[in-house]
N, C-alpha and C positions, 0 to 999 in steps of 0.2 A: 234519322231516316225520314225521308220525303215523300208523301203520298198523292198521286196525282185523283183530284174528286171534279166530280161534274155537277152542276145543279140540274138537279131531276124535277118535273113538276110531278106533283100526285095529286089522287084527291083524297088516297087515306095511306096514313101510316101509323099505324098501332102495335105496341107489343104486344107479343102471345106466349113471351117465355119471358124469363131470366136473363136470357144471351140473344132471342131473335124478335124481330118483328117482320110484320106482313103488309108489305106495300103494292098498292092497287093503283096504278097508270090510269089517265082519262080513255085509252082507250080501250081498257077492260083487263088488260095484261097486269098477271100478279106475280109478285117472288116474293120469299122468302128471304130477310139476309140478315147477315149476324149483324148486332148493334154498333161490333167493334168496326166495321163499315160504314157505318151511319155517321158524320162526321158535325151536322148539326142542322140547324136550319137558315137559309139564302133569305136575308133579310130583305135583300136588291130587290125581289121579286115582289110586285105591288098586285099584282091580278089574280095570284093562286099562289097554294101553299108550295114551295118548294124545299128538298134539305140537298147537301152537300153528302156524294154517297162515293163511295170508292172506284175508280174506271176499271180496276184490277177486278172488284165482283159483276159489277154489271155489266162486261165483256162474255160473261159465263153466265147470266141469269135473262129471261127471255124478258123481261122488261124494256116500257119505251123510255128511250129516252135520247136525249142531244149533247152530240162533242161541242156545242158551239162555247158553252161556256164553261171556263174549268179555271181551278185554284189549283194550288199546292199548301198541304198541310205537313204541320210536323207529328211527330208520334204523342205529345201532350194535347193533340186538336187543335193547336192552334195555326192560324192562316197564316201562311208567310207572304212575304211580299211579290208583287207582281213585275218580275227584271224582263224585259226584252233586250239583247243585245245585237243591234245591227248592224254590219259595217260599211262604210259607204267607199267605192274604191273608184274615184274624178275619172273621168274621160281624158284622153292626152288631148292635148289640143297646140295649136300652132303658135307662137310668139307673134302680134299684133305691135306695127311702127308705130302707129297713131292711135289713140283711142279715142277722139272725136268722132261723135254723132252728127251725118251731114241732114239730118233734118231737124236737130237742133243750132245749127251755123243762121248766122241772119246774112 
């Protein structure tokens, strides 16, 4: 199973149970959320602490946070890898007699 996670910046994120911790937004907004959520910590992030948190919890909990960056995890926490698949479908275009360039002609 594949779990879509976002990187969250916080300024704190501490356990208070067993099963949860209490994560504090810079802009003052707080939730609660289970650990099984909590996916690890966004090493990329050079400026402030950020962790990998579930999009599935933080849709339903009032913290900030940004879709701009997201992974996909498997059920052991580990990152999968990052596939885009695009496909590219040409332009029709006309059959050309010649293909000389006349500003390349001397």
């Amino acid at each position: 199973m594949r779990t879509l996670c976002y990187s969250v910046r916080l300024k704190s994120l501490h356990s208070i149970s067993e099963k949860a911790v209490k994560a504090v937004a810079y802009d003052g907004s707080e939730a609660i959320l289970p650990k099984s959520h909590v996916f690890g910590v966004d090493y990329e992030v050079e400026r402030s602490d950020a962790w990998w948190i579930s999009a599935w919890i933080l849709e339903r909990k009032s913290l900030q946070y940004s879709r701009r960056k997201s992974r996909w995890f498997d059920e052991n926490g580990n990152q999968l890898p990052d596939v885009t698949v695009e496909k590219h479908k040409p332009e029709k275009r006309d059959a050309v007699s010649d293909n000389s360039i006349d500003e390349l002609r001397r």
